[in-house]
Chimera marker file (.cmm) of the C-alpha trace (Angstrom):
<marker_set name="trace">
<marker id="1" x="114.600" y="115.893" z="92.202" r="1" g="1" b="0" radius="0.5"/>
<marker id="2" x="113.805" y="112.320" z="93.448" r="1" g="1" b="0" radius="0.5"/>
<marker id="3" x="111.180" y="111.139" z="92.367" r="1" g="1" b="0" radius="0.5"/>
<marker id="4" x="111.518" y="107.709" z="93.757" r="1" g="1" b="0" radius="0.5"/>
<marker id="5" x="108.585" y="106.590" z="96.203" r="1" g="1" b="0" radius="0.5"/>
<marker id="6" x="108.524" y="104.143" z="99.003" r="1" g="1" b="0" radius="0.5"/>
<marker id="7" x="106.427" y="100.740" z="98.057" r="1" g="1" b="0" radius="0.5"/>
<marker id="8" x="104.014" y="99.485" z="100.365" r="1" g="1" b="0" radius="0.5"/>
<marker id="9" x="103.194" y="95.514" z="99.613" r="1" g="1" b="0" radius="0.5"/>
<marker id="10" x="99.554" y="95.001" z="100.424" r="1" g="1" b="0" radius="0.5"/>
<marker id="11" x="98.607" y="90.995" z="101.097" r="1" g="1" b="0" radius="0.5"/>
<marker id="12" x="94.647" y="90.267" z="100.335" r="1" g="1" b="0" radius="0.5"/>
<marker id="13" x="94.973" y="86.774" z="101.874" r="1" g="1" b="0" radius="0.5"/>
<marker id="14" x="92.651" y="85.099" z="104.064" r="1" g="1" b="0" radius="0.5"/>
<marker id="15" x="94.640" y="81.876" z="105.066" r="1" g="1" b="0" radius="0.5"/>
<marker id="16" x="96.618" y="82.990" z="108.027" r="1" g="1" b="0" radius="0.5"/>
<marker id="17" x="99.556" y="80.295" z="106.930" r="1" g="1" b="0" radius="0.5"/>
<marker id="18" x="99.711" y="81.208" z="103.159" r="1" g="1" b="0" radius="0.5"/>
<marker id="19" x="99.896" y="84.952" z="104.110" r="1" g="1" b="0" radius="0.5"/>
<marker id="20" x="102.779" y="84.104" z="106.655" r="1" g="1" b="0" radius="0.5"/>
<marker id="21" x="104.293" y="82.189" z="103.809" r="1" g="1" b="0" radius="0.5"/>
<marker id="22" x="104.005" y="85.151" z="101.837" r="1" g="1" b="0" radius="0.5"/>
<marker id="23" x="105.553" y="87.523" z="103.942" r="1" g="1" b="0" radius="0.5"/>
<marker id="24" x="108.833" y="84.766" z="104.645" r="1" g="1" b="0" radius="0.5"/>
<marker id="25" x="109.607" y="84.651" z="101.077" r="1" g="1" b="0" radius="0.5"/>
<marker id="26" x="109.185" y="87.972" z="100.204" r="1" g="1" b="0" radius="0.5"/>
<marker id="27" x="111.490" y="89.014" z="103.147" r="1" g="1" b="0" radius="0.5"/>
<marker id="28" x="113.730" y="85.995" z="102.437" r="1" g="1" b="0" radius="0.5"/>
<marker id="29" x="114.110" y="87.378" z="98.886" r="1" g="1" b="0" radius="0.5"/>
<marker id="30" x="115.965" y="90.567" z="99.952" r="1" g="1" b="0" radius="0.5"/>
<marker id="31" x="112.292" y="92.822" z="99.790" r="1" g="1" b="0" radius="0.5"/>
<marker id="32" x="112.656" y="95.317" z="101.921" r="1" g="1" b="0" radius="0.5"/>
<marker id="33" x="109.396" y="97.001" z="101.706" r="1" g="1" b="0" radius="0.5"/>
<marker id="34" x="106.583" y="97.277" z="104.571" r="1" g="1" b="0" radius="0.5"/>
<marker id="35" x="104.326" y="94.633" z="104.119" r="1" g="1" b="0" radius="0.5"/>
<marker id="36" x="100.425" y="95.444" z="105.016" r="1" g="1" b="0" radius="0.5"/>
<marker id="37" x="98.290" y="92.378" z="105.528" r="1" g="1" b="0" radius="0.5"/>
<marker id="38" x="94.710" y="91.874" z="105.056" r="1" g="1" b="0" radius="0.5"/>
<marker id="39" x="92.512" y="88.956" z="106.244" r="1" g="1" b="0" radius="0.5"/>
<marker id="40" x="89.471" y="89.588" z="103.388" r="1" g="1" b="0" radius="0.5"/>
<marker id="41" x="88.285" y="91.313" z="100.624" r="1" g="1" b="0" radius="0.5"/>
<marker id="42" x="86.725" y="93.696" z="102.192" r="1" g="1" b="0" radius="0.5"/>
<marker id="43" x="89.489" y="95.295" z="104.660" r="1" g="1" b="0" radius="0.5"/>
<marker id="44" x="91.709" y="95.351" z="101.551" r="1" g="1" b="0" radius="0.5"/>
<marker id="45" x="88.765" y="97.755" z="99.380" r="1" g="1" b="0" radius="0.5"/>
<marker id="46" x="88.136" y="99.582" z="102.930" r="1" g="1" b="0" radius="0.5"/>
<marker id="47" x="91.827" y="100.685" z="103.080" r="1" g="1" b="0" radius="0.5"/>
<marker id="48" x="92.425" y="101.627" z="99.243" r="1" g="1" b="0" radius="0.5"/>
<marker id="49" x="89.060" y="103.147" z="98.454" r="1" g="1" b="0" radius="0.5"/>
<marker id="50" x="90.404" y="105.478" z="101.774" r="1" g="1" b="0" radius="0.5"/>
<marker id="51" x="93.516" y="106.101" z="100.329" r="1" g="1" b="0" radius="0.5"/>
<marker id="52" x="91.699" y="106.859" z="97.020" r="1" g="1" b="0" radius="0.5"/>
<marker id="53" x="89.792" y="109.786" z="98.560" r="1" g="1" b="0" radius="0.5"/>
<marker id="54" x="93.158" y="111.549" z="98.891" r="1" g="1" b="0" radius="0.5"/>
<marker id="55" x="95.401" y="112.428" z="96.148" r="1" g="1" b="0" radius="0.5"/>
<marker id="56" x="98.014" y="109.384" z="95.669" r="1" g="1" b="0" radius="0.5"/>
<marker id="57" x="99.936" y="111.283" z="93.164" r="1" g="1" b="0" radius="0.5"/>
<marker id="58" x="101.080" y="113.344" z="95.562" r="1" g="1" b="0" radius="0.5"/>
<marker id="59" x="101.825" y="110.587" z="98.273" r="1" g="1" b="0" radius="0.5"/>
<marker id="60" x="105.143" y="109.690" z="98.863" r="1" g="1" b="0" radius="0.5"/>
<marker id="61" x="104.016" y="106.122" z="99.255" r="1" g="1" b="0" radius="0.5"/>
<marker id="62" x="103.555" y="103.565" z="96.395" r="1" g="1" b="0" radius="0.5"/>
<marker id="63" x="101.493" y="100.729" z="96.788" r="1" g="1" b="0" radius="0.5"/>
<marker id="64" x="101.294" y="96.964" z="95.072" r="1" g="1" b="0" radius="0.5"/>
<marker id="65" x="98.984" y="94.829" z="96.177" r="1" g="1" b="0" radius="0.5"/>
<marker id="66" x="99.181" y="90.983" z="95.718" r="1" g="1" b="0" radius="0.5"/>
<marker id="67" x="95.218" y="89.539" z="95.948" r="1" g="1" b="0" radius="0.5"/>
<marker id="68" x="94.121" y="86.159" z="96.682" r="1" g="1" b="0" radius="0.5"/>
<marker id="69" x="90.655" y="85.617" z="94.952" r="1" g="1" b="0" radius="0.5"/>
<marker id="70" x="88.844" y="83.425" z="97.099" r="1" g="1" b="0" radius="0.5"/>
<marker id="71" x="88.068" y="85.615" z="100.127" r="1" g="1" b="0" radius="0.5"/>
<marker id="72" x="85.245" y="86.360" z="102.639" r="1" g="1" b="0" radius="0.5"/>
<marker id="73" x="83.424" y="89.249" z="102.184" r="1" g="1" b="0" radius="0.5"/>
<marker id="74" x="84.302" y="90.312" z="99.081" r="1" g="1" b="0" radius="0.5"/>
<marker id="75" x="86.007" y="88.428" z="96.380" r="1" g="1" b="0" radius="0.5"/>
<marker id="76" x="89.528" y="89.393" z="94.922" r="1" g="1" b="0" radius="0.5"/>
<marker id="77" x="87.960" y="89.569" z="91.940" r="1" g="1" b="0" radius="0.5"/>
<marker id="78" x="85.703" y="92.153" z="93.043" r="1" g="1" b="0" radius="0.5"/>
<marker id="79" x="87.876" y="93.578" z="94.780" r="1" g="1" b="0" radius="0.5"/>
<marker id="80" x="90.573" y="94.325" z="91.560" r="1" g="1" b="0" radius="0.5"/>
<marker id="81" x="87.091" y="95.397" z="89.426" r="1" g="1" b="0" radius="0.5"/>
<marker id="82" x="86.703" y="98.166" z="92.089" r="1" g="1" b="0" radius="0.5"/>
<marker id="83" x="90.153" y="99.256" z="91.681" r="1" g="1" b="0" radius="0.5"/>
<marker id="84" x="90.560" y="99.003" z="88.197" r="1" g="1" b="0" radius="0.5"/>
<marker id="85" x="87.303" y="101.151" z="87.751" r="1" g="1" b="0" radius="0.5"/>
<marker id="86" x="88.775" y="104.020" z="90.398" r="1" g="1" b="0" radius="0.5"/>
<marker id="87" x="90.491" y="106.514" z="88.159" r="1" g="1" b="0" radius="0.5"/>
<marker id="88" x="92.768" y="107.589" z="91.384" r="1" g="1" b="0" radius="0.5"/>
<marker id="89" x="93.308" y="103.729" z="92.077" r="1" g="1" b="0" radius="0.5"/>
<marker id="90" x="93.431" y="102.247" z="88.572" r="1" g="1" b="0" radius="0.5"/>
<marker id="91" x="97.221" y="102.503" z="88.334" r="1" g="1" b="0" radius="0.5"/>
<marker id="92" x="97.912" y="100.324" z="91.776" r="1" g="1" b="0" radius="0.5"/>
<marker id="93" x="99.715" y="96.992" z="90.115" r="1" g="1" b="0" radius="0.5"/>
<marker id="94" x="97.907" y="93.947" z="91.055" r="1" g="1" b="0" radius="0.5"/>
<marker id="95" x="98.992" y="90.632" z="91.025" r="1" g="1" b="0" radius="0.5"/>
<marker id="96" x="96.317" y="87.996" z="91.803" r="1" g="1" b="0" radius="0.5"/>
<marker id="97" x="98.371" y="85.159" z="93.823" r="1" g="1" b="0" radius="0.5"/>
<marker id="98" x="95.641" y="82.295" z="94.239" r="1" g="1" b="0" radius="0.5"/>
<marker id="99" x="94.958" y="78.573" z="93.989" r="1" g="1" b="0" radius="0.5"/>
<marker id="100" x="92.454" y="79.146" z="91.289" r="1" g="1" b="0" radius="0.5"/>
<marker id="101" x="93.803" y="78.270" z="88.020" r="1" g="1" b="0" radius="0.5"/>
<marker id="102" x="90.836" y="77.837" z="86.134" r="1" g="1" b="0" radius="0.5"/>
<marker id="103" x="91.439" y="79.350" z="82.391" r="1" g="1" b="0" radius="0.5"/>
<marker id="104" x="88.151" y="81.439" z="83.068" r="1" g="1" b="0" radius="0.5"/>
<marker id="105" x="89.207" y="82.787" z="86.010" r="1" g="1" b="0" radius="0.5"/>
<marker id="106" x="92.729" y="83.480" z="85.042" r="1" g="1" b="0" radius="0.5"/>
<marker id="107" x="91.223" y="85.512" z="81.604" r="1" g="1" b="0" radius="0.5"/>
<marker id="108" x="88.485" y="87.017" z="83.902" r="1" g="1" b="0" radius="0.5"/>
<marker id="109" x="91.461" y="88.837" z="85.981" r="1" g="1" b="0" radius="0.5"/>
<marker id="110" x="93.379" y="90.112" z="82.414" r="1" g="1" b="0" radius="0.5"/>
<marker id="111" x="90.218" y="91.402" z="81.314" r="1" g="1" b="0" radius="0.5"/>
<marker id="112" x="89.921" y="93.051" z="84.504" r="1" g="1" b="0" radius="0.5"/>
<marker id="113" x="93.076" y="94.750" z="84.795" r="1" g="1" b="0" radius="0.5"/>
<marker id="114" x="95.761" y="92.683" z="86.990" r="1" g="1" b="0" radius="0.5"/>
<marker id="115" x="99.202" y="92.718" z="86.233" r="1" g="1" b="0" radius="0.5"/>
<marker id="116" x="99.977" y="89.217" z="86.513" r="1" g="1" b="0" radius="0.5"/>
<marker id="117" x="98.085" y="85.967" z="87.770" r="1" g="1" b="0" radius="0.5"/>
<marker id="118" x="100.590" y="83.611" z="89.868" r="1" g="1" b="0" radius="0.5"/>
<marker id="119" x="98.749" y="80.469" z="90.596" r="1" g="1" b="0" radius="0.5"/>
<marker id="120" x="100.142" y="78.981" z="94.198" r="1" g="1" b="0" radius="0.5"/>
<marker id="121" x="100.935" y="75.474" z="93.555" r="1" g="1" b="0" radius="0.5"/>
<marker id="122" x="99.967" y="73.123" z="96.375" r="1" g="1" b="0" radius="0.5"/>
<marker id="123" x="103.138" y="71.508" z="97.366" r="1" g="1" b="0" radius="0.5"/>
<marker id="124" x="105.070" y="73.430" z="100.084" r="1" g="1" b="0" radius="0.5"/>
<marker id="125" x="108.548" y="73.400" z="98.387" r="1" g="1" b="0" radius="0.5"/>
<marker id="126" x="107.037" y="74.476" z="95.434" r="1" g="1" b="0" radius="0.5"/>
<marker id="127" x="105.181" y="77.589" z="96.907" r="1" g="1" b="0" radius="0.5"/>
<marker id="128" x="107.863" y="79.010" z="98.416" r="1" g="1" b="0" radius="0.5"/>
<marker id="129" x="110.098" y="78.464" z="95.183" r="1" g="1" b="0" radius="0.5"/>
<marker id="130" x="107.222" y="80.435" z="93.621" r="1" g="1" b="0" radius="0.5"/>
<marker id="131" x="107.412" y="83.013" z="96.394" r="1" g="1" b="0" radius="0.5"/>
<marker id="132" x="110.803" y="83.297" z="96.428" r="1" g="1" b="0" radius="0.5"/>
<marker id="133" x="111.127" y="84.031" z="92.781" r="1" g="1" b="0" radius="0.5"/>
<marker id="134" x="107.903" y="86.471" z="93.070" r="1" g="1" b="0" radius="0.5"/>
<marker id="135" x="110.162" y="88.657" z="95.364" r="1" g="1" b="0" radius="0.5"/>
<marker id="136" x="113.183" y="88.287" z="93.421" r="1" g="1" b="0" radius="0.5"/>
<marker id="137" x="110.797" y="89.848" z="90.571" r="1" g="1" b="0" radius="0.5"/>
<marker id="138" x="109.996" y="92.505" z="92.539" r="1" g="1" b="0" radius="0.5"/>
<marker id="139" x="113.250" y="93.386" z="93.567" r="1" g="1" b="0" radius="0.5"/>
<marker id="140" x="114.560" y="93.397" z="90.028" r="1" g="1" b="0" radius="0.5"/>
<marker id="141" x="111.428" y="96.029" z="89.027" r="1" g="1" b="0" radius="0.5"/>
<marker id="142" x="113.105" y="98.326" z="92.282" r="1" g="1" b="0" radius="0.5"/>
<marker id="143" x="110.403" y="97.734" z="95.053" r="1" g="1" b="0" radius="0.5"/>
<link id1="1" id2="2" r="1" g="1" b="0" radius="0.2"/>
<link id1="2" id2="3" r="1" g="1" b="0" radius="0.2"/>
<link id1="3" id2="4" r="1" g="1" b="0" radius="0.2"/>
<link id1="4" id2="5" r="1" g="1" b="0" radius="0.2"/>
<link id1="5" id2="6" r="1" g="1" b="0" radius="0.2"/>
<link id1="6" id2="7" r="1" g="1" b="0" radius="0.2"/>
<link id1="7" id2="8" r="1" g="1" b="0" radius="0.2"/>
<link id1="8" id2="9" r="1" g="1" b="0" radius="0.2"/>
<link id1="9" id2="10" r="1" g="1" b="0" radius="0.2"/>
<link id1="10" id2="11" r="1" g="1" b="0" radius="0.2"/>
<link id1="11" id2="12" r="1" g="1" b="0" radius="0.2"/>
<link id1="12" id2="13" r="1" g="1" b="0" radius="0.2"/>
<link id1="13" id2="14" r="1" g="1" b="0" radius="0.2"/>
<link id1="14" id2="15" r="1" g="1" b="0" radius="0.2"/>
<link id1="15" id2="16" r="1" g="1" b="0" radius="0.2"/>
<link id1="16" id2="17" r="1" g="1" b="0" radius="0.2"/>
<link id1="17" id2="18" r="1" g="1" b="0" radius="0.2"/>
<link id1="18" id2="19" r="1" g="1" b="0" radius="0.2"/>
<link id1="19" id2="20" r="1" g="1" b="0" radius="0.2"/>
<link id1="20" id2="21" r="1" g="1" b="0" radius="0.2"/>
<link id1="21" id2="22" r="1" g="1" b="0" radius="0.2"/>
<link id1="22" id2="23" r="1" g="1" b="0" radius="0.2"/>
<link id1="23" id2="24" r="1" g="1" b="0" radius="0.2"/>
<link id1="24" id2="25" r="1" g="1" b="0" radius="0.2"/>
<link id1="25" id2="26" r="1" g="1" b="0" radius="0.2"/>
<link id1="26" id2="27" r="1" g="1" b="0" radius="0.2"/>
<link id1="27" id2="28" r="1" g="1" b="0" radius="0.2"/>
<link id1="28" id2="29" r="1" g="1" b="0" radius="0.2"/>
<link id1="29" id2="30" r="1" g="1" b="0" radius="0.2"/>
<link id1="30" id2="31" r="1" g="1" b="0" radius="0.2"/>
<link id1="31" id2="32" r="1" g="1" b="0" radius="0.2"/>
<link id1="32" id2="33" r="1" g="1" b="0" radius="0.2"/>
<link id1="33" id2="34" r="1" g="1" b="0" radius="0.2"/>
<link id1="34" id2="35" r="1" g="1" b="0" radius="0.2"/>
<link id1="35" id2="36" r="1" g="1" b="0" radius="0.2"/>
<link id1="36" id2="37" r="1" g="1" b="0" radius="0.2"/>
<link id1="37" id2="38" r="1" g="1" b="0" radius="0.2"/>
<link id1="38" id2="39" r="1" g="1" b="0" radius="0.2"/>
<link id1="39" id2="40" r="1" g="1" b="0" radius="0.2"/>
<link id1="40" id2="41" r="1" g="1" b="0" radius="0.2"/>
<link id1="41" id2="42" r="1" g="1" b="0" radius="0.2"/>
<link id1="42" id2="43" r="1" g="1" b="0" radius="0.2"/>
<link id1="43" id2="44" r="1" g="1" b="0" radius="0.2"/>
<link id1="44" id2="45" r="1" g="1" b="0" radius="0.2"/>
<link id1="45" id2="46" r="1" g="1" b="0" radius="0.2"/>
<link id1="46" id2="47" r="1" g="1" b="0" radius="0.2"/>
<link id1="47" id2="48" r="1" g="1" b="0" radius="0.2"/>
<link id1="48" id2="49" r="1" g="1" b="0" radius="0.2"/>
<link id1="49" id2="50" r="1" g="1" b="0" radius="0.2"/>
<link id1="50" id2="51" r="1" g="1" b="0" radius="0.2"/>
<link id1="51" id2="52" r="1" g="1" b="0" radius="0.2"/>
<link id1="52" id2="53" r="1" g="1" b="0" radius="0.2"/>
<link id1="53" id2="54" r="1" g="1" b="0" radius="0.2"/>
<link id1="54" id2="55" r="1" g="1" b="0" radius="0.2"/>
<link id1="55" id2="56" r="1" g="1" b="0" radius="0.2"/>
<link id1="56" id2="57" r="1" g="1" b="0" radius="0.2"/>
<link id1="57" id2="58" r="1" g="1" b="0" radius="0.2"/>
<link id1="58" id2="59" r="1" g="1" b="0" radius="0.2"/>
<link id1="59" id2="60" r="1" g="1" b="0" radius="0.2"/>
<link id1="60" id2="61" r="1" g="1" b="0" radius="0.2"/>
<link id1="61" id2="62" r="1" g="1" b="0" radius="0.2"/>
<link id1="62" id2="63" r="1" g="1" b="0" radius="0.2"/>
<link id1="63" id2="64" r="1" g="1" b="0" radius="0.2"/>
<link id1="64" id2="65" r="1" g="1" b="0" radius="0.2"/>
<link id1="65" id2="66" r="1" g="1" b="0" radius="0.2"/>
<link id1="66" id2="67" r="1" g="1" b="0" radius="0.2"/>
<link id1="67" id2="68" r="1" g="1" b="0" radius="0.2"/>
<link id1="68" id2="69" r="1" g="1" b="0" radius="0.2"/>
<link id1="69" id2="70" r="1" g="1" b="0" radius="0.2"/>
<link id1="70" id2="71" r="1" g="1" b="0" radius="0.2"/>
<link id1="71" id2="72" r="1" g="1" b="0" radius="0.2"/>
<link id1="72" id2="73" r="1" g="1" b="0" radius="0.2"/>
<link id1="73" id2="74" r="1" g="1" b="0" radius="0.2"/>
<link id1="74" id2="75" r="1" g="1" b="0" radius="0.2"/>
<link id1="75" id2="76" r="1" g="1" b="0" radius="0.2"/>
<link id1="76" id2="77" r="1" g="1" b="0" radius="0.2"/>
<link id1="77" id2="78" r="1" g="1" b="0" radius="0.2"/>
<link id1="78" id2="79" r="1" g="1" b="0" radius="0.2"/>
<link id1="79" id2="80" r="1" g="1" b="0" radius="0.2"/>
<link id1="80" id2="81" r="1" g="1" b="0" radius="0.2"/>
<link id1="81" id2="82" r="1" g="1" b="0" radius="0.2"/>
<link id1="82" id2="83" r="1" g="1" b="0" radius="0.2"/>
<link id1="83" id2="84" r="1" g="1" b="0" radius="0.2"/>
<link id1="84" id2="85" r="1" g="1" b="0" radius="0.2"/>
<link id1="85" id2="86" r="1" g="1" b="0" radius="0.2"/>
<link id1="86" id2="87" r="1" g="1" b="0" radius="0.2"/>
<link id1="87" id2="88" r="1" g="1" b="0" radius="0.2"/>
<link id1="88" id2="89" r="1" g="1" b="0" radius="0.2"/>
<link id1="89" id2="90" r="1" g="1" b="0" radius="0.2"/>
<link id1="90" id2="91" r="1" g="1" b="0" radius="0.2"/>
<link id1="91" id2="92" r="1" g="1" b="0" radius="0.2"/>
<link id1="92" id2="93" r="1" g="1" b="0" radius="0.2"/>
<link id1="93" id2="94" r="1" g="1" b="0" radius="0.2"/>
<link id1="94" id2="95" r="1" g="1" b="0" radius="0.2"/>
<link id1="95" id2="96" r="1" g="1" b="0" radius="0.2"/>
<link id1="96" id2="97" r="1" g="1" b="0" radius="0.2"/>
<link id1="97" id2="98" r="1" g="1" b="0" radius="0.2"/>
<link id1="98" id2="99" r="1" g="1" b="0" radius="0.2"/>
<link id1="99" id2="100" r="1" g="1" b="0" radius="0.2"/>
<link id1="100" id2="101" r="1" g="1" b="0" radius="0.2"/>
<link id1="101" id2="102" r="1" g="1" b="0" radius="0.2"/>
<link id1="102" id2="103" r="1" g="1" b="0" radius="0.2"/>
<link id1="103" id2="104" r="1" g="1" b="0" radius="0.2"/>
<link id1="104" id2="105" r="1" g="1" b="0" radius="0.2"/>
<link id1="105" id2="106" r="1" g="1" b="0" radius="0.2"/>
<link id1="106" id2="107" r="1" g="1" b="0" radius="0.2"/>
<link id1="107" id2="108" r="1" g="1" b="0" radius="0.2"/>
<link id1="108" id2="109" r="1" g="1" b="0" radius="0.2"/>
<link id1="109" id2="110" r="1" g="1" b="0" radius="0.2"/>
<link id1="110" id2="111" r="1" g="1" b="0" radius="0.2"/>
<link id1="111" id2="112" r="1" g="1" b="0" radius="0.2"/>
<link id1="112" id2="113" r="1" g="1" b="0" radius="0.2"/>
<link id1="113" id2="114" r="1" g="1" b="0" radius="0.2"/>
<link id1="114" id2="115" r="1" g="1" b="0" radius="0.2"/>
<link id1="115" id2="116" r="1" g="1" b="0" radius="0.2"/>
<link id1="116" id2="117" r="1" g="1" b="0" radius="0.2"/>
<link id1="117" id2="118" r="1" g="1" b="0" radius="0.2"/>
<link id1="118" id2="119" r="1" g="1" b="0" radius="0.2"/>
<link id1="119" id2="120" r="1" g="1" b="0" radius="0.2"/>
<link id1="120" id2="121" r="1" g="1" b="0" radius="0.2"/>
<link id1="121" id2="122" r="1" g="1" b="0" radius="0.2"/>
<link id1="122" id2="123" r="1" g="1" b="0" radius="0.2"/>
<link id1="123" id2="124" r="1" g="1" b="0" radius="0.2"/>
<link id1="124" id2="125" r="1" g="1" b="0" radius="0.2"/>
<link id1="125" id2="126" r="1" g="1" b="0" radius="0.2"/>
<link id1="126" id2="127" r="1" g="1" b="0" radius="0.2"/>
<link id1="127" id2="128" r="1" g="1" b="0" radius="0.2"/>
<link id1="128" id2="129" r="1" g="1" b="0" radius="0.2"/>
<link id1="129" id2="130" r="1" g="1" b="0" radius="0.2"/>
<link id1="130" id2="131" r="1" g="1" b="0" radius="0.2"/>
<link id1="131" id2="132" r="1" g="1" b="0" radius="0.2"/>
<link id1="132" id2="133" r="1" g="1" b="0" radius="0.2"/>
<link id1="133" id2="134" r="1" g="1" b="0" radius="0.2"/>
<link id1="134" id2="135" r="1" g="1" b="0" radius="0.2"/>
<link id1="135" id2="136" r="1" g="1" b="0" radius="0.2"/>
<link id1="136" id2="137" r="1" g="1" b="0" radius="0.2"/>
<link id1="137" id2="138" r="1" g="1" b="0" radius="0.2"/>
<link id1="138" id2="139" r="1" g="1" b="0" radius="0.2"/>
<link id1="139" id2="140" r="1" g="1" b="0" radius="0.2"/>
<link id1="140" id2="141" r="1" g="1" b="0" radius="0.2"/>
<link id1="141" id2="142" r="1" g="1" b="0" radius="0.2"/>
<link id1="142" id2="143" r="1" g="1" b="0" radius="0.2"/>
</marker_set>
């Protein structure tokens, strides 16, 4: 029996260039996945806290969301509290992907429950090195 689900990437980014950025490399980097983008904190809890009210264990879809934390609406940090407090959405992997690198913040998100915390450097080359070796990551952990 396969057990073997297909991965949906969710984006939580509200600069229109960074998310295309995001999407480049990741595609660039040999992921394959359909890529779901979101423009604000909000959107991004309106669409999981959905899916929660069904039963994802029985979905054939898996989902991994990567969260920016500075958003309208609703934070990315509220946003990964929400999800990390959901018993059916607890076990999405999160990985915040922001320009905040405060220590605070950065400890804030462990304690919360993300996977990892990927701070997006400012320099253009530099960002999409990071990006690039973000989907490599995930294509090495079979997304």
């Amino acid at each position: 029996m396969d057990t073997t689900k297909e991965v949906k990437v969710l984006i939580a980014e509200d600069d229109d260039g960074h998310a295309e950025l995001i999407r480049e490399a990741l595609e660039e980097s040999g992921v394959r996945s359909p890529i779901i983008r979101f423009s604000n904190g909000e959107e991004v809890w309106n669409f999981l806290s959905e899916k929660g009210s069904e039963n994802l264990e029985n979905d054939d879809i898996a989902y991994l969301l990567l969260l920016d934390i500075n958003m309208p609406r609703m934070t990315g940090t509220e946003v990964l509290r929400n999800i990390k407090q959901d018993h059916k959405l607890k076990s999405i992997p999160v990985i915040m992907l922001t320009t905040t690198d405060d220590p605070r913040e950065v400890e804030q998100c462990y304690e919360l429950g993300c996977n990892v915390y990927i701070t997006k450097p400012v320099d253009y080359m530099k960002f999409t090195s990071t990006l690039q070796r973000l989907g490599l990551f995930m294509q090495i952990v079979k997304l």
